[in-house]
Backbone of each chain as ProteinMPNN parsed JSONL, in Angstrom:
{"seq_chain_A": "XXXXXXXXXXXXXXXXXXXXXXXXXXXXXXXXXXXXXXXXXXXXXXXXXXXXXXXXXXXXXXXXXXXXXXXXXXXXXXXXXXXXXXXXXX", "coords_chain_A": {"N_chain_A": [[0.848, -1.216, 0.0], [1.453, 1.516, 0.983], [3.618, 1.387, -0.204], [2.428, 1.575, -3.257], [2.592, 4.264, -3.5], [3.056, 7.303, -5.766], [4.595, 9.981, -5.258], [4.152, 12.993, -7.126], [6.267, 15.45, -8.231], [8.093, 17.945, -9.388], [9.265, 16.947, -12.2], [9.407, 15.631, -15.67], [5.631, 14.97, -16.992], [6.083, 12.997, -18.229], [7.999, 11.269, -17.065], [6.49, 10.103, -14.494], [4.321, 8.955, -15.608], [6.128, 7.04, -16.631], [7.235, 5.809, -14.435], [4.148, 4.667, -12.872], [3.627, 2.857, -14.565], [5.718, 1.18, -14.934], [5.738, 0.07, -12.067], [3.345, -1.214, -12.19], [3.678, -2.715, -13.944], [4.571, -4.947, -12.949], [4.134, -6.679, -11.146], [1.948, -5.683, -9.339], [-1.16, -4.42, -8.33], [-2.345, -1.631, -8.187], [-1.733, 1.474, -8.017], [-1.39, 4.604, -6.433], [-1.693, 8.136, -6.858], [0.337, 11.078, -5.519], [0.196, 14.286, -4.652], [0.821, 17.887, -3.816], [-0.222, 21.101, -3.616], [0.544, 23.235, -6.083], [1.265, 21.153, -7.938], [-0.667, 19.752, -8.546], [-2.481, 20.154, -10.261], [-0.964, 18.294, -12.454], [-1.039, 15.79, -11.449], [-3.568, 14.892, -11.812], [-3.128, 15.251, -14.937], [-1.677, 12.812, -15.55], [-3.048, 10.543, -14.202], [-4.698, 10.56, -16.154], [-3.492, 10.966, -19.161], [-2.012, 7.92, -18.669], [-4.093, 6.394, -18.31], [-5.816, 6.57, -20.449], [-3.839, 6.551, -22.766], [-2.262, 4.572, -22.661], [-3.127, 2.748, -20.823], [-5.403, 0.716, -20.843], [-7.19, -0.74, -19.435], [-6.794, 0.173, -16.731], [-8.196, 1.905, -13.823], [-9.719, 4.375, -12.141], [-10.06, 3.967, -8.964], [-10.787, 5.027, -6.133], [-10.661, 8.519, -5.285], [-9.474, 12.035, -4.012], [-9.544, 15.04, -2.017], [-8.039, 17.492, -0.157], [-6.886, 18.861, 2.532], [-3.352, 19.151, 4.176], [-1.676, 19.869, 7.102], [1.883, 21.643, 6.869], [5.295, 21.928, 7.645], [7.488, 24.418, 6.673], [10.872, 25.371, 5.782], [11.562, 27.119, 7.659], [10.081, 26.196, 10.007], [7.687, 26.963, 10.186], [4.446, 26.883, 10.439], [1.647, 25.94, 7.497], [-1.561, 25.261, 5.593], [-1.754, 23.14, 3.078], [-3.267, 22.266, 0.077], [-3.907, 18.644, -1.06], [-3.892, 16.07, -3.368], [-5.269, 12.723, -4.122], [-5.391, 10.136, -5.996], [-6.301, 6.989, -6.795], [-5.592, 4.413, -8.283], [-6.907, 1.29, -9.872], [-6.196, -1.941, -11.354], [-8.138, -3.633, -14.251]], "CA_chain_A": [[0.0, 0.0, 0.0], [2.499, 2.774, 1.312], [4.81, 1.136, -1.509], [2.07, 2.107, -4.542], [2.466, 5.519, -3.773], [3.32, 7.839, -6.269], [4.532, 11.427, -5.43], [4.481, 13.87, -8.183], [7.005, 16.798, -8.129], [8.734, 18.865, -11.008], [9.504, 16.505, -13.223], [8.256, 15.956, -16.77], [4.782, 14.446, -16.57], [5.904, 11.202, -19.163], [8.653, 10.305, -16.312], [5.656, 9.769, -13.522], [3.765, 7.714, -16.108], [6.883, 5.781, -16.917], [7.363, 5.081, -13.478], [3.494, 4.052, -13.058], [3.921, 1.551, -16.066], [6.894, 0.117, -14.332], [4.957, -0.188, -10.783], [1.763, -2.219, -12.362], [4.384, -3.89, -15.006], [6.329, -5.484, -12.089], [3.109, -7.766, -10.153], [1.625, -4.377, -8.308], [-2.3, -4.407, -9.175], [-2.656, -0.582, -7.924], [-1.161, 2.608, -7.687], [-1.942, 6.076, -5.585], [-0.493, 9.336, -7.304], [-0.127, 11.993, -4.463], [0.42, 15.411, -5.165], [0.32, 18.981, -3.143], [-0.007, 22.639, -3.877], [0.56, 23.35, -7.654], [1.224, 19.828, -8.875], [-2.232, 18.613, -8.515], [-2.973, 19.616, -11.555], [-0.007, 17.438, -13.157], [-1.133, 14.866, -11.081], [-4.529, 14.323, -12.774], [-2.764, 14.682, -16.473], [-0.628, 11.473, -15.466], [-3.595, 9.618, -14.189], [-5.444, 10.833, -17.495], [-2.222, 10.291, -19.721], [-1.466, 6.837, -18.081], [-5.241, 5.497, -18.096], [-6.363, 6.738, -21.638], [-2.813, 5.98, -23.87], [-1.324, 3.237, -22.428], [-3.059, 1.514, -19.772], [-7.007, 1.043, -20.654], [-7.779, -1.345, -18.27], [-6.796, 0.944, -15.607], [-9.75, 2.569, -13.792], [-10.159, 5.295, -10.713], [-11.202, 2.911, -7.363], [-10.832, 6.299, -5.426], [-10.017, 10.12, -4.94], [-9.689, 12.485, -2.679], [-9.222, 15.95, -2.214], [-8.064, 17.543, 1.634], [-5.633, 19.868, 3.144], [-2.49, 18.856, 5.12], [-0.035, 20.932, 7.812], [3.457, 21.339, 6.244], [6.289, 23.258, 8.172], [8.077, 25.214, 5.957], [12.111, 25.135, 6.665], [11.434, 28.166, 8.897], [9.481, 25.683, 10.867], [6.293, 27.867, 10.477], [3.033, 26.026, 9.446], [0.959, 26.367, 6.318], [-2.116, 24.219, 4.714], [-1.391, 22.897, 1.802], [-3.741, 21.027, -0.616], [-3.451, 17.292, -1.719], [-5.096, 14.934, -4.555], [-4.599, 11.487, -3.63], [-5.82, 9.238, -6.912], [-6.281, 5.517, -6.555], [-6.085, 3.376, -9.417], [-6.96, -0.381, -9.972], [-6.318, -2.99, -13.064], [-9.574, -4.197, -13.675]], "C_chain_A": [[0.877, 1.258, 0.0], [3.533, 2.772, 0.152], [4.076, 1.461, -2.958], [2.13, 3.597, -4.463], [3.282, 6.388, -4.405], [3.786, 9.214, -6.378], [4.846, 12.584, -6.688], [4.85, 15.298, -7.706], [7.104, 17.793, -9.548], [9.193, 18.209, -12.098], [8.684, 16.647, -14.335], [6.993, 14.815, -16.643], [5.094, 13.286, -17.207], [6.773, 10.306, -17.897], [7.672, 9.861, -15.536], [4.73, 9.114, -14.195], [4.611, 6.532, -16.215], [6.527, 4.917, -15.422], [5.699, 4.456, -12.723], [3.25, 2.706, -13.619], [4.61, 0.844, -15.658], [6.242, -0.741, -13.17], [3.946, -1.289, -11.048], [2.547, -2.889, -13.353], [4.762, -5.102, -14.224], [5.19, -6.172, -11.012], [2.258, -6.7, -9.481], [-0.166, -4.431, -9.181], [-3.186, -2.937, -8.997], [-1.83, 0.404, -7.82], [-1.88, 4.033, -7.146], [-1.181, 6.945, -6.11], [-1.019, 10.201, -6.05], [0.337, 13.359, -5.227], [-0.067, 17.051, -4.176], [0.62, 20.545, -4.043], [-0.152, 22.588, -5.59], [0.839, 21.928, -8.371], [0.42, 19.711, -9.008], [-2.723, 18.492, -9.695], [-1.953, 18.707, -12.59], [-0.461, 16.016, -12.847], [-2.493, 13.949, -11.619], [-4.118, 14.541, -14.319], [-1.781, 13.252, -16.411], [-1.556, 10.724, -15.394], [-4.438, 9.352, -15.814], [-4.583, 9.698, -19.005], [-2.343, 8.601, -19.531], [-2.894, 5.634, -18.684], [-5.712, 5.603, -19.81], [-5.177, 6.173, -23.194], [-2.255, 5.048, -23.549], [-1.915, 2.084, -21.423], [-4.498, 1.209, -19.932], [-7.689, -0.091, -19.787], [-7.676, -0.742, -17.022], [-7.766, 1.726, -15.457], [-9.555, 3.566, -12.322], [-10.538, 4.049, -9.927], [-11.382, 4.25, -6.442], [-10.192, 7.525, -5.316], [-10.626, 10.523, -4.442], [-8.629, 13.446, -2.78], [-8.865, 16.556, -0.449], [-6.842, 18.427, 1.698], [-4.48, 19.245, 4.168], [-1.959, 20.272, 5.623], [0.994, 20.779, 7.155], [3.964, 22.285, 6.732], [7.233, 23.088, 7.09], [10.078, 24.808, 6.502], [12.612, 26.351, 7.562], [11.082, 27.309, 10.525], [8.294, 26.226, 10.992], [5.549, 26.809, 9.47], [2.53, 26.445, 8.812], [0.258, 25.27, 5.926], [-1.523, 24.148, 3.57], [-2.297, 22.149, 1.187], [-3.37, 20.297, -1.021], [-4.523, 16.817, -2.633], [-4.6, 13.676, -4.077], [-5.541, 10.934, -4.86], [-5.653, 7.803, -7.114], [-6.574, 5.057, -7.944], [-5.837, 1.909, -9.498], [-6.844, -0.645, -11.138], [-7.607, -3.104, -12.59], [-9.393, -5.477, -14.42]], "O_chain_A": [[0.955, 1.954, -1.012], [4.124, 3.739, -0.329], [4.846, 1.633, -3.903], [1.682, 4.202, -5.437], [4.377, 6.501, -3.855], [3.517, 9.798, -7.427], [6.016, 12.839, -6.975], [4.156, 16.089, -7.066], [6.288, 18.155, -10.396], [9.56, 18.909, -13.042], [7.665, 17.335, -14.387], [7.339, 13.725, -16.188], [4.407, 12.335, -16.834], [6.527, 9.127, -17.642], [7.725, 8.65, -15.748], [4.032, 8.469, -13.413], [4.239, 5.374, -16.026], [5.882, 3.882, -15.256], [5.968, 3.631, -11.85], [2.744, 1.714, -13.092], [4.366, -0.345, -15.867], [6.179, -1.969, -13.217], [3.733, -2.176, -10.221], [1.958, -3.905, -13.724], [5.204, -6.123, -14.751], [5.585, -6.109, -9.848], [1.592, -7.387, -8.706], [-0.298, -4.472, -10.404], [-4.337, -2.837, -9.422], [-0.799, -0.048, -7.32], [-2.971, 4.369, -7.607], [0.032, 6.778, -5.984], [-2.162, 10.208, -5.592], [0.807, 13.327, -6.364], [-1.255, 17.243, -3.916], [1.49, 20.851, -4.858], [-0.976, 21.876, -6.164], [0.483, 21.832, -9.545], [0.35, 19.339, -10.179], [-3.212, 17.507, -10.248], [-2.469, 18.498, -13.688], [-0.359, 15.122, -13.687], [-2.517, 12.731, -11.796], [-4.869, 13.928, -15.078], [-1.245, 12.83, -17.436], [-1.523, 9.893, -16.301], [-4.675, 8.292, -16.393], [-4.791, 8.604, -19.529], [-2.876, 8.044, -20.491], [-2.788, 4.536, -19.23], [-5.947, 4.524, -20.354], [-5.532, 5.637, -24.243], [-1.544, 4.568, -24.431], [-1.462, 0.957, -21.224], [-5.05, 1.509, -18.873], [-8.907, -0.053, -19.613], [-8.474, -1.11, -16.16], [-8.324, 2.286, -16.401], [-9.082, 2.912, -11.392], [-11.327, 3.218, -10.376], [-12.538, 4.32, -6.024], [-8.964, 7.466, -5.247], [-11.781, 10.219, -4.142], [-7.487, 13.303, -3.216], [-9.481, 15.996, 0.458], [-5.979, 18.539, 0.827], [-5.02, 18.769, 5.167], [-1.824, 21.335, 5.017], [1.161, 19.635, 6.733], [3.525, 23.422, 6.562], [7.691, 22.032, 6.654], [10.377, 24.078, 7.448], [13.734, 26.508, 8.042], [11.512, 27.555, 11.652], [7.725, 25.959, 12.051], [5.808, 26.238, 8.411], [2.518, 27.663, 8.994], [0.899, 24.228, 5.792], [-0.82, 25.043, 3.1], [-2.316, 21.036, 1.715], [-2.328, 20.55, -1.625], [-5.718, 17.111, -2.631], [-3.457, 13.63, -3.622], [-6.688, 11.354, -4.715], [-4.633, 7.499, -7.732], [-7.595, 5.289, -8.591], [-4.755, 1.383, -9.238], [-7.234, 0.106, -12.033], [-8.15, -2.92, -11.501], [-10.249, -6.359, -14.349]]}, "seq_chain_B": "XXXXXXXXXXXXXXXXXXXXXXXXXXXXXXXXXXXXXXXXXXXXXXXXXXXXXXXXXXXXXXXXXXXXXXXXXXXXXXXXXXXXXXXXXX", "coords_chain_B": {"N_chain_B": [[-29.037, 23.221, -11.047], [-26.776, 23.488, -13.55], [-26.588, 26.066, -13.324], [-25.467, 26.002, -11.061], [-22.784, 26.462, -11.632], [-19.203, 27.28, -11.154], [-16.981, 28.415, -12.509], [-13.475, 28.109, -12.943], [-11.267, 30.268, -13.67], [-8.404, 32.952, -14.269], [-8.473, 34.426, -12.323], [-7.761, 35.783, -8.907], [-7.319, 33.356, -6.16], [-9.407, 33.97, -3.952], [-11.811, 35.25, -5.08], [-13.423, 33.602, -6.601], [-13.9, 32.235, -3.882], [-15.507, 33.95, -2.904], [-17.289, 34.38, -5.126], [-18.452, 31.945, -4.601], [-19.318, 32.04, -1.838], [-21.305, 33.662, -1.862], [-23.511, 32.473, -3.631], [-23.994, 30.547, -2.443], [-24.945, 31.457, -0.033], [-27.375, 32.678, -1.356], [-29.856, 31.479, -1.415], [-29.344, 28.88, -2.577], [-28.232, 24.866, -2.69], [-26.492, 24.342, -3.235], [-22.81, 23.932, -4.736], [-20.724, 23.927, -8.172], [-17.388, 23.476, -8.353], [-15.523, 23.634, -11.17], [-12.762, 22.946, -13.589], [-10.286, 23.274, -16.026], [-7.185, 22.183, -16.927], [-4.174, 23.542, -16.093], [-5.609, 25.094, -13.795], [-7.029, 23.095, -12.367], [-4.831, 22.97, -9.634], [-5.455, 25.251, -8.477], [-8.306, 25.082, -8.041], [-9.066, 23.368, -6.188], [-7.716, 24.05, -4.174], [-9.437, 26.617, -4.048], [-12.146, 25.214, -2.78], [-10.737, 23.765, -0.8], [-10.394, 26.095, 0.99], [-12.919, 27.87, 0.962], [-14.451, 25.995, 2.403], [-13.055, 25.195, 5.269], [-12.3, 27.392, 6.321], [-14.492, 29.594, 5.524], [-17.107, 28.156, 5.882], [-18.146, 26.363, 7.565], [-20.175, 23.863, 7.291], [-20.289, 22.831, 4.96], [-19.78, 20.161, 2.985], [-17.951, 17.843, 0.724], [-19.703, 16.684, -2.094], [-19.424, 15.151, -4.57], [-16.957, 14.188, -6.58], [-14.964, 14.17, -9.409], [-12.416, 13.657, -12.021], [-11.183, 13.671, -15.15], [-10.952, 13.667, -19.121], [-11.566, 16.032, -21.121], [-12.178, 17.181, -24.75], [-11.298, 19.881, -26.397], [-11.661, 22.365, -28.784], [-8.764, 24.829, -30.095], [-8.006, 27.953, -30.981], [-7.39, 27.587, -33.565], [-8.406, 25.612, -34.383], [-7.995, 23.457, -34.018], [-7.932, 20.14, -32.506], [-7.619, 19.2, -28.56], [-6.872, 17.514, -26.062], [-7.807, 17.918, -22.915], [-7.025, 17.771, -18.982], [-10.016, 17.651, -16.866], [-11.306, 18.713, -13.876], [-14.178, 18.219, -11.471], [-15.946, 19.307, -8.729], [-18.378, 19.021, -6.551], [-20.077, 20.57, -4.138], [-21.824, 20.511, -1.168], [-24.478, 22.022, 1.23], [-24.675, 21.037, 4.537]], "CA_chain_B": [[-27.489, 22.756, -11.181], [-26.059, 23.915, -14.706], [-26.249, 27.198, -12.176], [-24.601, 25.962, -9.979], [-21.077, 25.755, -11.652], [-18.425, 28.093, -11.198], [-16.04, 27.981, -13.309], [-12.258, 28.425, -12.957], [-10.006, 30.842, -14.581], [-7.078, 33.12, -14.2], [-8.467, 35.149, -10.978], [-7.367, 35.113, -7.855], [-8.413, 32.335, -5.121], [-10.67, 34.572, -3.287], [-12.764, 36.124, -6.307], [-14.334, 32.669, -6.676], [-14.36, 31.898, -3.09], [-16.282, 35.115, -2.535], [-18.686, 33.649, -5.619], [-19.498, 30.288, -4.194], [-20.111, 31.893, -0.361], [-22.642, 34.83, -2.393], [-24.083, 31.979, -4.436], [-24.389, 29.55, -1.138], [-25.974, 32.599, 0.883], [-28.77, 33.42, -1.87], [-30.345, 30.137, -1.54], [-28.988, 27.396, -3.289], [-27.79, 24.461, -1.464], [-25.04, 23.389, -3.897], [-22.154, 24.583, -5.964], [-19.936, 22.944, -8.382], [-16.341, 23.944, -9.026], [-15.034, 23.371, -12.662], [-11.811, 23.441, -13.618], [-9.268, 22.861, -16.947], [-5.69, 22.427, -17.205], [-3.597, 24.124, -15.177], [-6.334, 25.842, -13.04], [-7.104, 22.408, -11.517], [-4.551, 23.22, -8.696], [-6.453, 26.887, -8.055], [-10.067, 24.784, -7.865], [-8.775, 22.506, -5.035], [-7.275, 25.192, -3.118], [-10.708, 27.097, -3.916], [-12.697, 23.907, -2.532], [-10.342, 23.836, 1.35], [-10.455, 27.469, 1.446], [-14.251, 27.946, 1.495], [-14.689, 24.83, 3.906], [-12.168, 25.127, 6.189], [-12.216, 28.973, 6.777], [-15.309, 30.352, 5.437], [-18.406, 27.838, 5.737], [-17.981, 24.733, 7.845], [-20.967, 22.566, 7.405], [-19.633, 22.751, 3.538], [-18.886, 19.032, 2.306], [-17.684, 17.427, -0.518], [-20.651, 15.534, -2.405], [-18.845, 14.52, -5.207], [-15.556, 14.154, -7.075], [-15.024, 13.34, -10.438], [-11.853, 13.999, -12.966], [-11.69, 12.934, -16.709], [-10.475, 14.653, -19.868], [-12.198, 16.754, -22.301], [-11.794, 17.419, -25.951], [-11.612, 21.177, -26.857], [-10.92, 22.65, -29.895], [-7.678, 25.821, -29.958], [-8.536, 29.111, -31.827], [-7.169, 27.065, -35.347], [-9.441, 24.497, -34.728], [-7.001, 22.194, -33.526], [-8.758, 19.491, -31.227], [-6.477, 18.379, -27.616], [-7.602, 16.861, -24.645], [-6.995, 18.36, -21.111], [-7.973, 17.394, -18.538], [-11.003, 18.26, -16.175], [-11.955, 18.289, -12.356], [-15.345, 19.005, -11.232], [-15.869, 19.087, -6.999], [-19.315, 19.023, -6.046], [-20.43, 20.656, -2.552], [-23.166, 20.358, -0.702], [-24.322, 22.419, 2.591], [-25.217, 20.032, 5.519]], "C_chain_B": [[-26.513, 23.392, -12.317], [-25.482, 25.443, -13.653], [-25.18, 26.892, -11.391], [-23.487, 26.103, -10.181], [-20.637, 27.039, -11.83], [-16.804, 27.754, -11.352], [-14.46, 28.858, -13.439], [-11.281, 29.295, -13.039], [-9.068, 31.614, -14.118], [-7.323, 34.2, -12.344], [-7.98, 35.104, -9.987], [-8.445, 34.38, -7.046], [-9.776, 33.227, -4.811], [-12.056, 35.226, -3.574], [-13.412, 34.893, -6.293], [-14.341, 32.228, -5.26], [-15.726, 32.834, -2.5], [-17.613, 34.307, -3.276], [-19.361, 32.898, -5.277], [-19.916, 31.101, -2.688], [-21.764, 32.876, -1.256], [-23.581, 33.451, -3.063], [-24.613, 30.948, -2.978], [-25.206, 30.287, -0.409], [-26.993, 33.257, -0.385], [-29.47, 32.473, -2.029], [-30.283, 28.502, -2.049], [-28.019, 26.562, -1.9], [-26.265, 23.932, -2.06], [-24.384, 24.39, -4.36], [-21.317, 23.497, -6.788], [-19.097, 23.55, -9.189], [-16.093, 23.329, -10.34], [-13.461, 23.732, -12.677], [-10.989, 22.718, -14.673], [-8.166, 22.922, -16.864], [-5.129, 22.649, -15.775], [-4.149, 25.12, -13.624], [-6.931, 24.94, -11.899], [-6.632, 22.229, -9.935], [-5.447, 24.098, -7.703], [-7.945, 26.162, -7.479], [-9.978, 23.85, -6.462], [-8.438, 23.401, -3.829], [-8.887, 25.944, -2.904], [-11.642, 26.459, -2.909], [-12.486, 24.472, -1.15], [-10.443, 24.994, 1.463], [-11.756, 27.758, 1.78], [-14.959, 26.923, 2.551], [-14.292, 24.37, 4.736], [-12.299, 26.327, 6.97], [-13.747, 29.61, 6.814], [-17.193, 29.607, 6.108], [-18.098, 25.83, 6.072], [-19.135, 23.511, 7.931], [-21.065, 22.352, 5.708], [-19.299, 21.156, 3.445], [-18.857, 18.767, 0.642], [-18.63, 16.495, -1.227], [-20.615, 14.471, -3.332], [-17.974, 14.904, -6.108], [-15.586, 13.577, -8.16], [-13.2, 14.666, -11.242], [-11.477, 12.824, -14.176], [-11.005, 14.193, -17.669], [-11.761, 14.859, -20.789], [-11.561, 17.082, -23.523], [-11.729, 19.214, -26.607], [-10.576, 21.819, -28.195], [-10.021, 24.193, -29.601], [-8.912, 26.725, -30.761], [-8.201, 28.464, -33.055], [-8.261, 26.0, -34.963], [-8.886, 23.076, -34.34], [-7.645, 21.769, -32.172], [-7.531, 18.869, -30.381], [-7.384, 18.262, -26.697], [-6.838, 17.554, -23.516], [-7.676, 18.086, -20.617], [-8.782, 18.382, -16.843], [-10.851, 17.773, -14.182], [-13.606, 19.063, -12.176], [-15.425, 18.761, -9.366], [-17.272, 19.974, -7.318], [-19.254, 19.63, -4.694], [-21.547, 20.895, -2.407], [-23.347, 21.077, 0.915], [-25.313, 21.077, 3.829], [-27.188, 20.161, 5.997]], "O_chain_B": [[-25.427, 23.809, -11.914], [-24.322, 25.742, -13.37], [-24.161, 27.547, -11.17], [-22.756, 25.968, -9.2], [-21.284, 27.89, -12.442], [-15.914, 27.186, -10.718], [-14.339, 29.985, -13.92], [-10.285, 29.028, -12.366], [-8.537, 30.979, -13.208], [-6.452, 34.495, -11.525], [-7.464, 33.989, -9.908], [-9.671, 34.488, -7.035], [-10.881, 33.13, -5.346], [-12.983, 35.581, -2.846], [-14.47, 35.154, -5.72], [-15.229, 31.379, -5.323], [-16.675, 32.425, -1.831], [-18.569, 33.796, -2.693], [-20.583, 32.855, -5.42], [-21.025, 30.729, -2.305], [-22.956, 32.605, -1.113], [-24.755, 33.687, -2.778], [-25.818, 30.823, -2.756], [-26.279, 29.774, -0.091], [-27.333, 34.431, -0.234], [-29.941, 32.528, -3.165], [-30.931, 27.464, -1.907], [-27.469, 26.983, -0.882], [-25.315, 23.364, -1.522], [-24.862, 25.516, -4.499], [-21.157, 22.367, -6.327], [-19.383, 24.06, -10.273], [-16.677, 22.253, -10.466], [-12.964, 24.6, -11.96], [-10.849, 21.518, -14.438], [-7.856, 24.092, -16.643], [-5.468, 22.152, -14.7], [-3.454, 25.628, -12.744], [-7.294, 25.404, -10.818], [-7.336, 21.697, -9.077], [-5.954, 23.821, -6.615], [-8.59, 26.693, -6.575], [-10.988, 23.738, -5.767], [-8.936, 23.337, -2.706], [-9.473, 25.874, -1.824], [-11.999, 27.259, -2.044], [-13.23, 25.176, -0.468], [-10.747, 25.112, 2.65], [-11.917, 27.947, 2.986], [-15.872, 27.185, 3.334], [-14.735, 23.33, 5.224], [-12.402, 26.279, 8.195], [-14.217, 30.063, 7.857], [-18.126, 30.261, 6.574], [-17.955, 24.785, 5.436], [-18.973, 22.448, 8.529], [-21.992, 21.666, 5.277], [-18.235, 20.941, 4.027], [-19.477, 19.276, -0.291], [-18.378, 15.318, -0.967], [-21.218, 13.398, -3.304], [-18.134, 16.044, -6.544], [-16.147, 12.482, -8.207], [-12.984, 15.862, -11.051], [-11.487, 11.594, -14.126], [-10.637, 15.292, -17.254], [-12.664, 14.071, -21.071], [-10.35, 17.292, -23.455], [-12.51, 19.378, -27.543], [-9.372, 21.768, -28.446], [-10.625, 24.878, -28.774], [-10.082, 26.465, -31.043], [-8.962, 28.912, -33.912], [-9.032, 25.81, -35.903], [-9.364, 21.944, -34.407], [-7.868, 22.442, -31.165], [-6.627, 18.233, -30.922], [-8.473, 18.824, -26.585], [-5.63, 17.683, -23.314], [-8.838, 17.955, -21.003], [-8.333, 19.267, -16.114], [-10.41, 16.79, -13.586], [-14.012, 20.129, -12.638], [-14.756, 17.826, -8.924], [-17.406, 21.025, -7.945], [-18.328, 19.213, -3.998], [-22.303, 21.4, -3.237], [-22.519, 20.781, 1.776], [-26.397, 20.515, 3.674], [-27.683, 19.365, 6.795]]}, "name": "protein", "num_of_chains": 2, "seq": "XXXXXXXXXXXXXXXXXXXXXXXXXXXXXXXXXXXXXXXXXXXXXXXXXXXXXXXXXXXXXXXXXXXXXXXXXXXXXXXXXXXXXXXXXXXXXXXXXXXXXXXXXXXXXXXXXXXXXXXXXXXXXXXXXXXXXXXXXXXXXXXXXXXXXXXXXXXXXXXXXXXXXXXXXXXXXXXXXXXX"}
C-alpha cells in the first residue's frame, strides 16, 4: 500500500507515467499518485495520460481531495492542498 | 445545477471563493467547481479554502476527474484534462 504511492514533483509528466507503467508492469495491481499545492494539476494529467494511452484497463477505485499541515524550513506552518488518486487494473 | 457551476479561470483564489459563499448565501444548497488544465490546482485550493475557513458545514458531495476534448482558436482538437468538486451544505 504505502509502496504504490506515487509522489508527483517537477519533473516531466511522461517520467511519472513511466514510473506508473513500471509499478503495475512489475506484479503491483494498484497505484496512488499523491500530489500537493501546484502539482495537482499534473497529477490528474498522469492519471489521465497513463489510463487513456497506455493503460485502458486501468480505472479510478478512489479520490480524494483535503488539506495537510506542512512546516516550511522556517518551521512555520501552512495548509497545503493534496489529490490522492487511486487506481486499480480491472 | 447547470447554475450551480463556477467555473475556474485566471483570478485570484478569493474572487471565486467570494462567488461560491454569495451563491451559497442566496439560496442554493449546492455549488460545483469546474476546472481545466492548469487551473485544476487553483479549484482545489478554492474547494479547502471555502470549507475550512469560510463555511464549515460545507462538504464534498462529489468528485469526479476525466479529460475533455476542446478545440484551440485554429481548430485544432487536444484533450486536457477536467476536475469538477461538487459541494453540498449540511
Amino acid at each position: 500500500m504505502e509502496n504504490d504511492i506515487i509522489f508527483v514533483g517537477k519533473k516531466p509528466i511522461m517520467s511519472y507515467v513511466m514510473a506508473i507503467l513500471t509499478h503495475l508492469n512489475s506484479g503491483n495491481n494498484q497505484v496512488i499518485i499523491k500530489a500537493r499545492g501546484s502539482t495537482i494539476s499534473a497529477a490528474v494529467d498522469i492519471s489521465q495520460v497513463t489510463m487513456h494511452k497506455f493503460m485502458k484497463d486501468l480505472k479510478i477505485s478512489n479520490l480524494e481531495i483535503g488539506t495537510e499541515e506542512l512546516s516550511d524550513k522556517d518551521g512555520k506552518k501552512r495548509n497545503v492542498s493534496f489529490i490522492s488518486i487511486e487506481m486499480k487494473r480491472q
